[in-house]
N, C-alpha and C positions, 0 to 999 in steps of 0.2 A: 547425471548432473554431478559435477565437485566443484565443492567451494575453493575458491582460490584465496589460499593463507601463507604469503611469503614469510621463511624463518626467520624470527627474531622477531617479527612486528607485532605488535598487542593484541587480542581478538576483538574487535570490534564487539561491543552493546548492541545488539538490536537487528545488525544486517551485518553483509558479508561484504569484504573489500572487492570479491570479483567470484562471478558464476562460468564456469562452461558448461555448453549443452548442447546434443544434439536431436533433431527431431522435428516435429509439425511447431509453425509460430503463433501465437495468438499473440496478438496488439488490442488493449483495449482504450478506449477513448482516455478523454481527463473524464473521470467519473465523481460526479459530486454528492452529499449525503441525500439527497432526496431520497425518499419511496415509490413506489410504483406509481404514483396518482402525482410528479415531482411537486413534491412541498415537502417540507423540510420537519419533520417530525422534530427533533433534536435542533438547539440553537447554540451549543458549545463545543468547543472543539473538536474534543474527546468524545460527545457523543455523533457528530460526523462524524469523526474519523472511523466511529464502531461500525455506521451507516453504509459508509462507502467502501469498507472491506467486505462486506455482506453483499452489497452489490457487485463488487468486482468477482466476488466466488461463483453470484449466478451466474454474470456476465460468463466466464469461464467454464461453466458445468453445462452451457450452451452447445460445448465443443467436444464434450467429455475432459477435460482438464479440472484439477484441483488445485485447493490451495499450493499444495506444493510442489508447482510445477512451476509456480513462479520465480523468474528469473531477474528481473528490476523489476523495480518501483521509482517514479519520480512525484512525491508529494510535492504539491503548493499548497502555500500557507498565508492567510494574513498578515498573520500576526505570532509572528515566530517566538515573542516572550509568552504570551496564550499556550504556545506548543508546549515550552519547555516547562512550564506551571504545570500541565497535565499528562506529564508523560506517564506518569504510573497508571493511570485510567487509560491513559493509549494502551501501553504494554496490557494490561489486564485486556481489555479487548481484542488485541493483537493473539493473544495465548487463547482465549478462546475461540475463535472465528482461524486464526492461520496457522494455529498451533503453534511446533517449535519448530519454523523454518523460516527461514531470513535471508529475503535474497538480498543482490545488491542496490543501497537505495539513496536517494539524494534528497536533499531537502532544501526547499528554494521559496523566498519569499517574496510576496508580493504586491502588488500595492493595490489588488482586487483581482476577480475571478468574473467570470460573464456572470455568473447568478449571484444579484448581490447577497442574497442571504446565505451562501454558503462561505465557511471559517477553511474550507481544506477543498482540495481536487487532487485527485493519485491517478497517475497513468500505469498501466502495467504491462509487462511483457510474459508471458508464458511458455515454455518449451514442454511440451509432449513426447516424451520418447517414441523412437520408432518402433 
């Protein structure tokens, strides 16, 4: 895997401007914060968003993959001032459940999600080396 960092440009906070990789692909769905029994433990952002990185790691340790094998992320969001109100509680979850790896990721808002109690859904892509 190498992060793609054109010279001169700033390092990106939080994710990477661009990943290459090669190897096995996992795709996972839009993943929302439920639990296994889907109800929503957590009714704040930040605590989905701790929710549905934990799911995305099983979803992924399904396959033998890790967190750091991930290669995008496309977050949706409600409510994207909610986001930015809780980033440090993002980041603090993020650093415990995906460590210190940042793929490349997007962030896109929207004006609801199929489950209406969910604040967040992340789709993710995985590469497995060969």
């Amino acid at each position: 895997m190498k992060v793609l960092q054109p010279p001169g440009w700033p390092r990106p906070k939080g994710y990477s401007n661009g990943i290459s990789a090669r190897g096995r692909m996992i795709f996972t769905a839009g993943v929302v914060g439920w639990d296994e029994r889907e109800s929503f433990p957590e009714h704040t952002i930040h605590g989905q968003f701790a929710q549905v990185l934990r799911n995305i790691v099983a979803i992924l340790a399904e396959d033998g993959a890790g967190p750091e094998h991930i290669v995008r992320m496309t977050c949706y969001v409600v409510d994207r001032a909610e986001y930015m109100r809780s980033l440090d509680e993002i980041g603090t979850a993020w650093k415990a459940i995906i460590g210190p790896h940042y793929p490349a990721m997007a962030l896109v808002e929207v004006a609801g999600l199929v489950e209406s109690a969910a604040r967040v859904e992340i789709e993710a892509t995985a590469v497995v080396p060969d």
